[in-house]
C-alpha positions, 0 to 999 in steps of 0.5 A: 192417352198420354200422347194425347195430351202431350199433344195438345200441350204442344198445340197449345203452347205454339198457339200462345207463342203469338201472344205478350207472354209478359202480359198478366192477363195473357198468362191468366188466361194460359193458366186458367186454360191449362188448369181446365184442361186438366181438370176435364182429363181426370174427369175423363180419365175417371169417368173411363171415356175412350178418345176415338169412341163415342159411348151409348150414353154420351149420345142423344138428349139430356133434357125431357123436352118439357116446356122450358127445357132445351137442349143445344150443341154447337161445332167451331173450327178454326182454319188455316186461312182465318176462317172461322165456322160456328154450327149451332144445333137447337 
């Protein structure tokens, strides 16, 4: 899992190169991400999820379906041409 997450560091850190890294709201915004990230790999880690399976549990509704309630899951994916896909599932 190491690996993983050193990986996505990487990622991540070519990705902000682009940007003003003397702008405080730019660093901000690094900060903030880097500290969700490593807050959602301890919850995972804790929780003992496994990156390459997904758990029975983790799949299929988390609502009961009454009036009022609703349950939705959405896809984005970024390309290297620019194109950007969002996938909406209600």
């Amino acid at each position: 899992m190491e690996d993983f997450v050193q990986n996505i560091n990487h990622q991540f850190y070519d990705y902000v190169l682009k940007y003003d890294l003397t702008n405080d709201n730019i660093i901000r915004k690094i900060v903030h991400t880097n500290t969700v990230a490593d807050t959602c790999f301890t919850i995972a880690c804790k929780m003992g999820l496994n990156k390459n399976e997904v758990e029975i549990w983790e799949d299929g509704m988390r609502t009961d379906g009454s009036k009022g309630t609703y349950e939705w899951w959405y896809f984005d994916s970024h390309y290297p041409d620019g194109t950007i896909l969002v996938i909406f599932f209600f």
